[in-house]
C-alpha distance (Angstrom), angle and dihedral (degrees) to the residues before:
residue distance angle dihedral
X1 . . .
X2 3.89 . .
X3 3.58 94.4 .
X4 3.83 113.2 127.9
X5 3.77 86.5 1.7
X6 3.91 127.1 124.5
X7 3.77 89.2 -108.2
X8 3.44 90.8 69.6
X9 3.85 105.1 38.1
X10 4.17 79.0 53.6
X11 3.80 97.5 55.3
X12 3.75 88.0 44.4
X13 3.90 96.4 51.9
X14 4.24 80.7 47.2
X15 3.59 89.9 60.6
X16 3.38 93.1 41.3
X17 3.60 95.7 52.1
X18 3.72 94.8 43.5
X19 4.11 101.5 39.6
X20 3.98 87.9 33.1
X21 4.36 86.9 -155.1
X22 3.68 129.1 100.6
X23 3.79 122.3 -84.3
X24 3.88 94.6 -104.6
X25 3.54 90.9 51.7
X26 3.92 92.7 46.5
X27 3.93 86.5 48.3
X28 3.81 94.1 47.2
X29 4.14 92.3 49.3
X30 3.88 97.1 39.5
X31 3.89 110.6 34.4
X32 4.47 100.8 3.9
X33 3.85 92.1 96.9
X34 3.57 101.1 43.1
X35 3.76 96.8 37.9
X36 3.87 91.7 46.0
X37 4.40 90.0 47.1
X38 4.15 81.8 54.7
X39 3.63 102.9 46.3
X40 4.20 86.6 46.3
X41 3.89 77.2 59.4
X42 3.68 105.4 44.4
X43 4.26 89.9 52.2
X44 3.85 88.9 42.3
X45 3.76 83.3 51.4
X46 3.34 105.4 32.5
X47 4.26 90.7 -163.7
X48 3.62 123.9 -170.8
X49 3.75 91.2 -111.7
X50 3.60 109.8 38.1
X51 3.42 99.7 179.4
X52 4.07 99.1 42.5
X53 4.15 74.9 49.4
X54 3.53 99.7 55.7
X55 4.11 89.2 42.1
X56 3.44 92.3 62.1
X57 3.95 94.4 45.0
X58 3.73 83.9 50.3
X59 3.75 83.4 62.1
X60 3.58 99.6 52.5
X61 3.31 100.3 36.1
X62 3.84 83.4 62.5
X63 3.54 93.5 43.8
X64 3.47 92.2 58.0
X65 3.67 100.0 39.4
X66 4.00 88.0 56.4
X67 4.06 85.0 53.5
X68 3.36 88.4 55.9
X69 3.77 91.2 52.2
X70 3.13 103.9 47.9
X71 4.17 93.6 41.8
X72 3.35 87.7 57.1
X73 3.97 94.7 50.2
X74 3.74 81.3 51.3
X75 4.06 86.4 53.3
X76 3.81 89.9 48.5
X77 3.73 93.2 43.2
X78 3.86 94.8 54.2
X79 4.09 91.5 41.6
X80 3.97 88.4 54.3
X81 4.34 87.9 50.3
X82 3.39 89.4 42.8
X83 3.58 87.0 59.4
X84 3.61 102.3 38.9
X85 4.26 80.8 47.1
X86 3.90 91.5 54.0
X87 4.13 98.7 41.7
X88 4.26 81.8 48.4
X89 3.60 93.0 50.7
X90 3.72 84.7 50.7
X91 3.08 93.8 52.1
X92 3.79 95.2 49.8
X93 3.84 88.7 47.3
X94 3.33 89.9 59.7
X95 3.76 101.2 45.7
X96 3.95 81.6 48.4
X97 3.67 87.4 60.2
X98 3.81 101.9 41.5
X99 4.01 79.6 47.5
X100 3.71 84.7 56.1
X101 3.56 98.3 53.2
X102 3.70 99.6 46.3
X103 4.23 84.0 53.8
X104 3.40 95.2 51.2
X105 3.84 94.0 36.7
X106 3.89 86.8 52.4
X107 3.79 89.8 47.6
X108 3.39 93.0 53.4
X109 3.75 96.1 55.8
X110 3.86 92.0 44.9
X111 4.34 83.1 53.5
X112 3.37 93.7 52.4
X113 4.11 102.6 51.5
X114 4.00 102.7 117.0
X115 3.31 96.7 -150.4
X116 4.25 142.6 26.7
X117 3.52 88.7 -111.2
X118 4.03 95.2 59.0
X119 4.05 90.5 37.6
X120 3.49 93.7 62.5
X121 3.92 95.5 44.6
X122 3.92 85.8 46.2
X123 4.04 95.0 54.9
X124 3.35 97.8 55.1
X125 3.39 98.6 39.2
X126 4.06 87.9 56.4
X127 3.91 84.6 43.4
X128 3.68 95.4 60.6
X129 3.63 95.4 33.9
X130 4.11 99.5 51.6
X131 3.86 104.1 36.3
X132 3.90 135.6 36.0
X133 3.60 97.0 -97.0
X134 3.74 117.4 145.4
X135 3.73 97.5 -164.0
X136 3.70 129.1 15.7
X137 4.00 135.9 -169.8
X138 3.82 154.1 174.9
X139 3.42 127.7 -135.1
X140 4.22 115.7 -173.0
X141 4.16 116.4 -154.9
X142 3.58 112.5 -118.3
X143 4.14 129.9 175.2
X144 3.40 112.6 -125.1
X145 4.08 122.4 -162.0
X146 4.10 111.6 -88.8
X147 3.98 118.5 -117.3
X148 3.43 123.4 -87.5
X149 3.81 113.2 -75.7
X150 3.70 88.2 16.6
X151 4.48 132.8 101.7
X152 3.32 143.6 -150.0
X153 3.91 105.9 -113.8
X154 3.50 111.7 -104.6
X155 3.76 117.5 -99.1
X156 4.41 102.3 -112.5
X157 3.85 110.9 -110.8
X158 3.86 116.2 -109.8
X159 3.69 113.7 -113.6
X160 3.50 125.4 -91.2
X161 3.86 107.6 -101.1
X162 3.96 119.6 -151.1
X163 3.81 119.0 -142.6
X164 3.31 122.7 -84.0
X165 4.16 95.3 10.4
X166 3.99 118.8 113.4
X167 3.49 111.6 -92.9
X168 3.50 121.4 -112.1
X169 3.83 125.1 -99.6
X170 3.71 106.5 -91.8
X171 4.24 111.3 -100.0
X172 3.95 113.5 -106.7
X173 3.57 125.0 -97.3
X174 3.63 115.5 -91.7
X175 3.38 126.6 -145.0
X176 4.28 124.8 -125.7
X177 3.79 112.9 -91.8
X178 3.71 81.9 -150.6
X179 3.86 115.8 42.4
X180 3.67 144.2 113.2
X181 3.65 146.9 -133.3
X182 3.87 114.8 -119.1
X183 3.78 119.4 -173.4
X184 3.68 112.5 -141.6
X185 3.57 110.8 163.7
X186 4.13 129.7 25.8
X187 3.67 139.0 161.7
X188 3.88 105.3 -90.0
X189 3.93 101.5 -95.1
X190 3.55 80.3 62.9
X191 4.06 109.5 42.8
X192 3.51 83.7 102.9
X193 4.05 90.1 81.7
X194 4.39 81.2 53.7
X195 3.97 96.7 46.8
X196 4.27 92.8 41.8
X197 3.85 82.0 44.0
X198 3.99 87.0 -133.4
X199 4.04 107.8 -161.7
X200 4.20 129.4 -176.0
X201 3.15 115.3 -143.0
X202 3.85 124.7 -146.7
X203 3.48 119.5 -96.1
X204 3.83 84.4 -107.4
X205 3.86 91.7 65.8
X206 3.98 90.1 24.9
X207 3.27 148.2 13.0
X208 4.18 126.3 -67.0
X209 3.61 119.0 -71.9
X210 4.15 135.5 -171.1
X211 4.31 81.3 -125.1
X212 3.64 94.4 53.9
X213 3.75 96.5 50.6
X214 3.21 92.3 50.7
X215 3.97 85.4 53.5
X216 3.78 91.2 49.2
X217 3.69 97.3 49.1
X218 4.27 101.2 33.5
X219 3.13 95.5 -132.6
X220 3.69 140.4 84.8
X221 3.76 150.8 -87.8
X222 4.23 140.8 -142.8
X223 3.58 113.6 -171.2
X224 3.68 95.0 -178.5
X225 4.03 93.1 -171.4
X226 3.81 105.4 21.1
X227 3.79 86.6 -167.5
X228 4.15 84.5 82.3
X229 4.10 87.4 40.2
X230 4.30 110.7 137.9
X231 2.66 101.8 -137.5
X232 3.46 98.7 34.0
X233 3.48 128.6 -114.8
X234 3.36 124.5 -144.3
X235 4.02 129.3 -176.8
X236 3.95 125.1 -169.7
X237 4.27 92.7 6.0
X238 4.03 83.3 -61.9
X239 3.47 141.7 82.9
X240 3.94 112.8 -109.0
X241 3.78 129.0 -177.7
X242 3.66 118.6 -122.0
X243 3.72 137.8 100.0
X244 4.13 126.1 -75.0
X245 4.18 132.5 -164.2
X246 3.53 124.1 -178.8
X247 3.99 124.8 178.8
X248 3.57 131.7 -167.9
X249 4.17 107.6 -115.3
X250 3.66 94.4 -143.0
X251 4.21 131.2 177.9
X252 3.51 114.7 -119.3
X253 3.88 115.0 -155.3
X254 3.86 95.6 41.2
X255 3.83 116.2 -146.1
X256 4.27 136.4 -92.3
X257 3.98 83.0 -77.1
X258 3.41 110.2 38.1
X259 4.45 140.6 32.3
X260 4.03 118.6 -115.6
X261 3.36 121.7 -75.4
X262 3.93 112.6 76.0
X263 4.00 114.4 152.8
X264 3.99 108.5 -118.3
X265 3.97 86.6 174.7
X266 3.49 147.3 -72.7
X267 3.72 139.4 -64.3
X268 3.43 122.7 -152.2
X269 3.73 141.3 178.1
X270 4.02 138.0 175.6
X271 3.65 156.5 179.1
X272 3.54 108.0 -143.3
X273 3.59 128.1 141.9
X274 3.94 133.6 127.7
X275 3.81 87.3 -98.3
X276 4.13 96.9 40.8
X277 4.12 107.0 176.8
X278 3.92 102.7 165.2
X279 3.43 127.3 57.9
X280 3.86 121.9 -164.5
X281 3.43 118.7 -122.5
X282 3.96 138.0 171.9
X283 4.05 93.2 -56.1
X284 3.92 86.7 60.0
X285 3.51 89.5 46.4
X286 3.58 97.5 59.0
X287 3.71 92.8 53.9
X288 3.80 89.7 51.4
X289 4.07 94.8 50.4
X290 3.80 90.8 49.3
X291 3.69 94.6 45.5
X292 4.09 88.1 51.0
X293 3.34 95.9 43.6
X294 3.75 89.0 58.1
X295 3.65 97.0 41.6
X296 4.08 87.0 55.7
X297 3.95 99.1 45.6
X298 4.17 84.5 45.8
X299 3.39 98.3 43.6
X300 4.22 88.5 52.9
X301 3.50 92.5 39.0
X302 4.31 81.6 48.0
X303 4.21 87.6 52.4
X304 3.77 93.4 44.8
X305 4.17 96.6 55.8
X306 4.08 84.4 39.0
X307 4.07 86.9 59.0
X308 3.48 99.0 40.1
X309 3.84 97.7 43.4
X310 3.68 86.3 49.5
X311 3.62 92.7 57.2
X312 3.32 96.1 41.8
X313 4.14 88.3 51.5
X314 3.30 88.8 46.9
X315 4.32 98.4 44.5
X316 4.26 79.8 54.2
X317 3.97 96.6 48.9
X318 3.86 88.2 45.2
X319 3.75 86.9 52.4
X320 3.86 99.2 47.7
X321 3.33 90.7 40.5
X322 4.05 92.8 55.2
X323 4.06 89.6 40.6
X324 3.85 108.6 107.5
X325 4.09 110.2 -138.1
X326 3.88 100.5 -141.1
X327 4.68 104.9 -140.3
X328 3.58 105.8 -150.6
X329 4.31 113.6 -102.1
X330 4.13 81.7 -108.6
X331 3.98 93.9 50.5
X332 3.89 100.0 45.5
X333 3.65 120.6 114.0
X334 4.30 115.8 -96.2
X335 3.46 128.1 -177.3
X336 3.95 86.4 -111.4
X337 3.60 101.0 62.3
X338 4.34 119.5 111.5
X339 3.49 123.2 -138.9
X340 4.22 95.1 -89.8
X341 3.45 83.7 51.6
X342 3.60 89.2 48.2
X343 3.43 104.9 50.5
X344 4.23 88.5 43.5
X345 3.79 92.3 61.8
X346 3.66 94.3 44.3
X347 3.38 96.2 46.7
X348 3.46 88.2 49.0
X349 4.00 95.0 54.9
X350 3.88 88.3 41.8
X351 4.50 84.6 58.0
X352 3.51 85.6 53.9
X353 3.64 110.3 48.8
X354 4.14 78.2 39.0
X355 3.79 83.9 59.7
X356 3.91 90.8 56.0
X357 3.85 88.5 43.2
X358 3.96 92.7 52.3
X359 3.70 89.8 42.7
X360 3.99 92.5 53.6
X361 3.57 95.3 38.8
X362 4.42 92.4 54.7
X363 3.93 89.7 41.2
X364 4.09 97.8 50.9
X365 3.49 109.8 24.7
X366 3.66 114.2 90.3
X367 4.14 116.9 -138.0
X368 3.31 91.8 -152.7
X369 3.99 84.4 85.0
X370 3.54 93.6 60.2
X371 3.71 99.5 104.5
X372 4.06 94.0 58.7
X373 3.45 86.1 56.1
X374 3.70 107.6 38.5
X375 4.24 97.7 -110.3
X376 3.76 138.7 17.3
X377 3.80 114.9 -59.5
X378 3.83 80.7 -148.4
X379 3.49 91.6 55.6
X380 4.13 88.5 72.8
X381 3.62 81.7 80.6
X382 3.46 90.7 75.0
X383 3.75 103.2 37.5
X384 4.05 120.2 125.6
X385 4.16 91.5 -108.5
X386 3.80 84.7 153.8
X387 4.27 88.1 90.3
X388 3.19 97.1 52.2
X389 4.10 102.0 36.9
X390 3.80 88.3 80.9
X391 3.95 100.9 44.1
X392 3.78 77.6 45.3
X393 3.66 81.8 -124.1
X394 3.81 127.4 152.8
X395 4.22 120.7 -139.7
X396 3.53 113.1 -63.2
X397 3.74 94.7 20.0
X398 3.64 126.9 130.7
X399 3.72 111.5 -111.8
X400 4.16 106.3 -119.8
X401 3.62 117.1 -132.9
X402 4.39 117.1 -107.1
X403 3.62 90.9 -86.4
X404 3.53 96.2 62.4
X405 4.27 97.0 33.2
X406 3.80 75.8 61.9
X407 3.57 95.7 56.4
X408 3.62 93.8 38.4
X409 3.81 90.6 56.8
């Protein structure tokens, strides 16, 4: 019908303009391998209808040809996710590692604290530094005295043991039926609950708590909205949202008596405030379990050198004490002697034993104490005694006038 027409000299100037190539060229590119597949077709065929034949190959040769498209835009599509799924977990790996690192960095400085004091101050420092938490605070276990009329229960008896048979495993710790939760050390919008002394009691003395379960159970608890807490919790005489953690601070070798797991206290952290925006969630609560479990293997390992460099403080002053000092025949005490001569001998005998004293004191007492009480303990060793020996005077002391020396003495 459009054969010779304008339509047709149009469309071909179109293609043409657009393809800017000859017709047999455009022909060859766009239809030559489909048309050529068909006609293979129709004389290995040989139909009845070669042309209705070839239509319908047309067909599925285009049919197919879009499957092919559009499975391999599927391919492509699942290459480029596969990509963007690989670079993500990447990504995650390495914000797993940095996470990692800041733990065990943050571990490491809880280990190292040299004494309770510096432990404490170091855990909630990490706590506020490495998670979202607005407010953070430490709670220490303490046994309080039972009411009138009423008694500890009685610790069970451990079970006989025959000779030669394994001995049991030891029992777990329990916890006091009647105890209480002291706060010693919070961030500073919270030193308040340290100056007022603020204490929970256990539910034995009190009432039931969120910190108290988690003291009864060892273990922890994430009230991600603690306006839906049972039982409630309530901050500043008012209900507040926000989010609140608590963990058990446990030990972790247990004693000669008793397995792992006593509760030293509680740490606790929190995002409450009238306008609460974060909520912590399992990230935050990683952070929180390794700083507790550091602050409870430090704080045993703390205990443990506290007992045994008390008894080894106290095996040297029970030897220096028991040590005879042996005066020279010529410096002992007679009947004869004046009060210069006095006073010379026993200052004399007073230097020695002082000796012994000075001796003990550089040999047993550790330095590494010196900063809790403002210079080495080992430095006494080295301290001018010799001014006050004679006024019988210790460091610091005023020196009395001769009147009084002669009392003293």
């Amino acid at each position: 019908i459009f054969a010779g027409s304008g339509w047709e000299c149009q469309t071909r100037n179109i293609c043409r303009k657009r393809l800017g190539m000859s017709d047999a060229k455009y022909l060859q590119e766009a239809v030559g391998p489909a048309l050529t597949a068909g006609l293979a077709s129709v004389a290995a065929v040989q139909p009845e209808d070669p042309v209705d034949y070839l239509a319908n190959w047309l067909l599925k040769y285009l049919a197919v040809e879009e499957k092919k498209a559009k499975l391999a835009e599927a391919e492509e599509r699942i290459e480029r996710e596969r990509e963007a799924a690989k670079q993500k977990a990447a990504e995650n790996d390495d914000k797993s590692a940095k996470r990692r690192r800041m733990i065990e960095e943050m571990k490491a400085a809880i280990e190292a604290s040299t004494t309770v004091d510096k432990l404490h101050n170091a855990v909630v420092n990490a706590v506020m530094e490495k998670c979202r938490a607005r407010n953070c605070y430490f709670a220490v276990l303490e046994k309080v005295p039972p009411p009138e009329g009423k008694a500890e229960p009685a610790q069970p008896e451990p079970p006989a043991v025959e000779e030669g048979a394994e001995p049991p495993p030891l029992p777990a710790p329990l916890t006091p039926t009647y105890c209480q939760l002291r706060y010693i050390r919070a961030n500073p919008d919270n030193e308040f609950l340290v100056q007022r002394q603020v204490k929970l009691l256990s539910p034995a003395l009190g009432k039931p708590s969120v910190s108290f379960k988690v003291v009864e159970e060892r273990g922890s608890v994430l009230v991600r909205n603690v306006m839906e807490s049972a039982p409630p919790l309530v901050f500043h005489d008012m209900p507040l949202p926000g989010s609140f953690a608590a963990l058990a601070v446990m030990t972790r070798e247990g004693s000669a008596t008793e397995g792992p797991g006593a509760v030293l206290g509680v740490l606790a952290a929190d995002t409450v405030s009238p306008g609460a925006d974060v909520t912590l969630d399992d990230s935050d609560m990683e952070v929180l379990k390794a700083a507790a479990e550091s602050a409870g293997a430090r704080l045993e390992s703390l205990e443990k050198e506290r007992v045994d460099r008390v008894a080894r403080e106290r095996g040297a002053a029970a030897k220096l004490l028991n040590e005879d000092i042996l005066v020279p025949e010529e410096e002992a005490l007679v009947e004869e002697d004046g009060m210069d001569e006095l006073m010379d001998k026993l200052s004399k005998a007073v230097a020695g034993r002082l000796a012994a004293v000075k001796a003990a004191v550089a040999l047993w007492l550790p330095v590494v104490r010196a900063e809790e009480l403002g210079r080495a303990l080992g430095d006494a060793a080295e301290y001018p005694w010799e001014g006050a020996e004679a006024a019988g005077s210790g460091p610091g002391e005023a020196s009395d006038d001769e009147d009084t020396r002669e009392r003293r003495w």
